[in-house]
N, C-alpha and C positions, 0 to 999 in steps of 0.2 A: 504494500500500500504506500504510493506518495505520500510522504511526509509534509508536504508543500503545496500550498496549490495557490492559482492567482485567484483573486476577487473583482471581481467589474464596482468601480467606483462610481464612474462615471463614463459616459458615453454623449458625445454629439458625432454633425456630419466631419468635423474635422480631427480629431482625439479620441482616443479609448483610454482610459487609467484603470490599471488595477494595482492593488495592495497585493505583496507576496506573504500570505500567514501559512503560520506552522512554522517547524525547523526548530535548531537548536539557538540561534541568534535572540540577544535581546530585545524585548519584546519597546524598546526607548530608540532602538534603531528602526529607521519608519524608511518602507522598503516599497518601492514602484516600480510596474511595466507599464510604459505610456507607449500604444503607437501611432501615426500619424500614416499619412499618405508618402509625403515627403522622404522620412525614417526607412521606409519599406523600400522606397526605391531605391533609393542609394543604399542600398545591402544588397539586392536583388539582382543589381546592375552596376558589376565591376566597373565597366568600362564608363562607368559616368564618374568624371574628374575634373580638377583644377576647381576655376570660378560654381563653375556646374555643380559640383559635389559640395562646395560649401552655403552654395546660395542654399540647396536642397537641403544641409544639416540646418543652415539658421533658422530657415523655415516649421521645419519641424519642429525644434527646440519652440517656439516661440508659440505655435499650437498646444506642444506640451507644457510649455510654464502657462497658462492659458487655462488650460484643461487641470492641473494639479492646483494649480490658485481657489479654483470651486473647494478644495480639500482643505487646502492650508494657509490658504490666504495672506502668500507670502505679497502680493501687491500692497498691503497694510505697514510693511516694513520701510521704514525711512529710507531710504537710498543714498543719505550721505552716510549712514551705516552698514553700505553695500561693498564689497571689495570683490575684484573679480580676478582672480587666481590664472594666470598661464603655463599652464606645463610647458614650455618649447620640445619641442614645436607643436604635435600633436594637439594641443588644446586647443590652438588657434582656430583650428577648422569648425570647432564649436558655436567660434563669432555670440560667446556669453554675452557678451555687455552688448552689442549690437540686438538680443534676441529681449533681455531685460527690459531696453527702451522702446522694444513696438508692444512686449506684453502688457509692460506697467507702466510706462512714459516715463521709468526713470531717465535721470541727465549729472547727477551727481556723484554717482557710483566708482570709488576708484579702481586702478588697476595694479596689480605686482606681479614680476614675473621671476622663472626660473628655468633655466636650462637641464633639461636629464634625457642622458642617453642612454639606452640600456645595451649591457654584451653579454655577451655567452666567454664566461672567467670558470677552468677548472667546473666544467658541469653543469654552472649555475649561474644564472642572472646578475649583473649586480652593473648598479649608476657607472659609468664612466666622465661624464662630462656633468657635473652641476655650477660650473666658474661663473656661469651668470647669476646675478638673483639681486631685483631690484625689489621691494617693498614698501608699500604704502597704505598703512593697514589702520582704520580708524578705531575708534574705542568702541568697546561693545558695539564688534563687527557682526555682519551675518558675511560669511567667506562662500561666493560661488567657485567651483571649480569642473572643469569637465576634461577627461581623456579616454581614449581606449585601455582597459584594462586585463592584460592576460595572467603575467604572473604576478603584475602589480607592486613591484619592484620600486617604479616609477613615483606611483600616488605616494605609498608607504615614505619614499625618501623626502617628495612635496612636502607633505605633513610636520614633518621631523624639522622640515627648516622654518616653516611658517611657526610654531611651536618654541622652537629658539625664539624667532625675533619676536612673538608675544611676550615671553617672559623678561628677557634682554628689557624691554620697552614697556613694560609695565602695562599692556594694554590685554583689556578681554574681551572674548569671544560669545558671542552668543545665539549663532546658529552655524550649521556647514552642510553646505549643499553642493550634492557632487552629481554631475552627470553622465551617463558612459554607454558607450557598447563594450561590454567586457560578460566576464565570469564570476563566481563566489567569491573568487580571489577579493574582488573589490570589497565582499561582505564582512569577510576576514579583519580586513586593516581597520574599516570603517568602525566595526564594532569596539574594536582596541580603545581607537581614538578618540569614539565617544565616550567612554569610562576615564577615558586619561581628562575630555576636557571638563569633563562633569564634578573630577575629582578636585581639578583644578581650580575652575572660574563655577564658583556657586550659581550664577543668574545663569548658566548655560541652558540652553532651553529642548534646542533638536539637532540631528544629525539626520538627514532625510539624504538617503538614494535612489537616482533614478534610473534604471536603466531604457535602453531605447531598443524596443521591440522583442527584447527576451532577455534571460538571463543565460547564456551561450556557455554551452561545457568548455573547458579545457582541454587540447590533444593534451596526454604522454605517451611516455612509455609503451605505454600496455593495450592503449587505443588500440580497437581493432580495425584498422586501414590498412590497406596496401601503400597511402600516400598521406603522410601528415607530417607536421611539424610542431615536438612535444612542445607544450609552453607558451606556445607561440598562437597556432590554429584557433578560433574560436567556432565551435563546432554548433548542430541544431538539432543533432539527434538525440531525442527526449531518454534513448537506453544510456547516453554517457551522461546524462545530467543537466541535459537542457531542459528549460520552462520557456515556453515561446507564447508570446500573446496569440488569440485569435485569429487575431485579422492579419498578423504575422505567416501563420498558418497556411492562411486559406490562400494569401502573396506567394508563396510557392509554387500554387499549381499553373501559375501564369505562362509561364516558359518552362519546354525540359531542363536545360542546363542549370537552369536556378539554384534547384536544391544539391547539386553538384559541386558547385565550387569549392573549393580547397579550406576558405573561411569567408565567413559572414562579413569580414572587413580588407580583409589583409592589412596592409599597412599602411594604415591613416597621413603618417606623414609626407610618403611618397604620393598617397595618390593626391595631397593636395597641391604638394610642391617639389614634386619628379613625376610627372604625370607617365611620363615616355619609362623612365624606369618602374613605375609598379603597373605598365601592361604587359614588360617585360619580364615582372613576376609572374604573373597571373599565365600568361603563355610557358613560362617555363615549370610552370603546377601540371599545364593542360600537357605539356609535350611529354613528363613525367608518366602524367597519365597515361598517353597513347603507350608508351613505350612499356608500362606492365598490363594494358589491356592485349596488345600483342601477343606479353609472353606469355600472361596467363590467358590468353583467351576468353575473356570476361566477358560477361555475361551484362547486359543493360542493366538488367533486373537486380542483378546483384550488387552493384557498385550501388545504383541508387538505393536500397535499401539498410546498403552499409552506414550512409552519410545521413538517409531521412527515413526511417525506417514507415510503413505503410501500414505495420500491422495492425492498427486500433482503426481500418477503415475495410477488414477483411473478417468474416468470421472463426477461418482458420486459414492464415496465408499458406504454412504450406501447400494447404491442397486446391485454395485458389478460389476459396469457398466466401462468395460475398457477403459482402457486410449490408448494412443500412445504418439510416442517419440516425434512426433510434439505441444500433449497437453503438454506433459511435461517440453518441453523446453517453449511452453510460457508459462506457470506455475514458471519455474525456473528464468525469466526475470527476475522478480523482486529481485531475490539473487545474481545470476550472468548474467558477462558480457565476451565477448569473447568465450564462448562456442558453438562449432560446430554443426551441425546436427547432423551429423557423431558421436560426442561424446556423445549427447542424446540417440542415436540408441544402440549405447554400453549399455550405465546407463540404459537403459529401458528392454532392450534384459539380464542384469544381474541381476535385477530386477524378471523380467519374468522365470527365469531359477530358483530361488528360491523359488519364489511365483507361481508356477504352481497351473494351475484350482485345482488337486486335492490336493494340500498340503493348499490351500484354505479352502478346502470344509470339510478338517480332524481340522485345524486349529480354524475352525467356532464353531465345535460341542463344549459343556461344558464339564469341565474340561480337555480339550484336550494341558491347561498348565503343568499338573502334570507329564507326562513321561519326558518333558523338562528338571524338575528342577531334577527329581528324575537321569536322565541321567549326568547332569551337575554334582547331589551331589556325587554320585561314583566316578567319575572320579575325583575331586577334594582331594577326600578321599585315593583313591590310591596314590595322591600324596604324603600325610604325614602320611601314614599308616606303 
């Protein structure tokens, strides 16, 4: 039985918000899946970059601060007590402060920044570059911050230095708001944090996370792929520990490739500002790809089920024995809460439109991955040709 499941907060035609309840995390840590239209694309659709892909995160963000305001009524908070956090680079792409002033008209809101780059030292993760870090953090701040978060290396160091110059500076804190495409990893730090600022600064109030469009497993080790990369990969398959919204969900069945890709972001920083190198990632995921659908002869069926597994829309996949919207939703009980019939009938009926008997039955046969990758790698190729 999941331990976890999302709650529907709120819902218009632009936002969905859910609450993450259950788990082992403190219940003072106030935990969100917001998605947007905007959020979905730009996950969906590697190749959308530069200006394009940030225009699309501000957007988003700004529906979701928007849509969690109905909650927390963070528009209420003074703005000259706003501080807006920069991971460099990564976080830039967030365009926070730009997204604060269409949600809430803030104009007062300062900014501090920090440089972190993360390496792979001896096995494991750890900052290389933090020599910049500029600060400008007012009294009983509320600190936004947002980055992608895999092994979280990055946030964890963020924190530690903003943390210094609070105490350094005699100055307190009284909320922190982080926003991310990332993993638990971010649940991990955050929770630390809040207990450290609570211990800390007595009027502390919240530590609110958001994530955007799920909360995305971690590759390691032991992941079972043919192709990943530990620590790094942000995955969507609900068997390694993903929690993906809805409407997140249902963005899948849009295009085959979708639920294929390598990860849900790759790398944030390149695709904002190496456009030409992170399609260069993304192709050398897919050429990877081709090169063990070859050896092993892989199967459509199987690759896709590796990465987004189908089972909870089947009534016994082995034997290929259908489902309906009614198993599916009780199937999905266990993840979500507040979802309609009516919007199982959708998710199943989009489902079904992609997954046709006969694109099954093509799907099934060996090697029937390799037109896939070999499709994906031209097309990739015309991009930077």
């Amino acid at each position: 039985m999941q331990s976890e499941k999302l709650v529907r907060r709120f819902k218009d035609e632009a936002v969905s918000v859910y609450s993450i309840e259950g788990g082992n995390f403190s219940q003072r840590l106030k935990r969100y899946i917001v998605s947007t239209r905007d959020t979905r694309n730009l996950m969906n659709y590697p190749e959308i970059i530069n200006c394009d892909f940030t225009k699309l995160m501000s957007n988003g963000i700004i529906n979701a601060l928007k849509g969690l305001n109905i909650l927390e009524r963070l528009s209420c908070i003074d703005s000259k007590t706003v501080n807006v956090y920069h991971i460099l680079r990564g976080s830039l792409n967030f365009q926070i402060g730009r997204a604060l002033n269409n949600a809430f008209g803030y104009k007062w809101h300062s900014s501090s920044y920090v440089s972190s780059q993360r390496v792979l030292q001896n096995g494991k993760y750890e900052t290389s570059d933090n020599s910049y870090r500029k600060f400008q953090i007012p009294q009983n701040a509320t600190i936004y911050t947002a980055d992608i978060v895999a092994s979280g290396i990055s946030l964890n160091d963020a924190i530690e230095y903003v943390m210094h110059f609070l105490e350094s500076n005699k100055i307190t804190i009284k909320n922190f708001i982080f926003i991310t495409i990332g993993c638990i990893e971010a649940e991990k730090i955050l929770s630390k944090w809040d207990s450290i600022f609570r211990n800390k600064f007595p009027e502390y109030d919240r530590t609110i996370l958001i994530y955007l469009e799920g909360r995305f497993a971690l590759a390691n080790k032991n992941t079972p792929l043919h192709n990943s990369s530990p620590d790094t990969d942000l995955l969507k398959n609900y068997k390694f520990g993903a929690l993906l919204a809805p409407e997140f969900e249902h963005s899948q069945f849009e295009k085959m490739p979708t639920a294929l890709e390598g990860c849900v972001i790759y790398d944030g920083g390149k695709k904002g500002f190496e456009p030409i190198n992170h399609i260069r990632d993304i192709l050398n995921f897919w050429e990877k790809q081709m090169k063990i659908a070859v050896e092993k002869n892989l199967s459509l069926w199987e690759e896709y089920n590796s990465r987004f597994s189908l089972e909870m829309y089947f009534e016994n996949i082995s034997e290929l024995k259908k489902g309906s919207p009614e198993l599916l939703m009780a199937n999905k009980n266990n993840y979500w809460d507040g979802i309609t019939i009516e919007e199982s009938n959708t998710l199943y009926s989009r489902f079904k439109w992609l997954w046709s008997d006969e694109r099954i039955k093509f799907a099934l046969e060996p090697g029937s991955f390799k037109p896939v990758c070999r499709k994906k790698i031209n097309y990739l190729k015309s991009l930077i040709s």
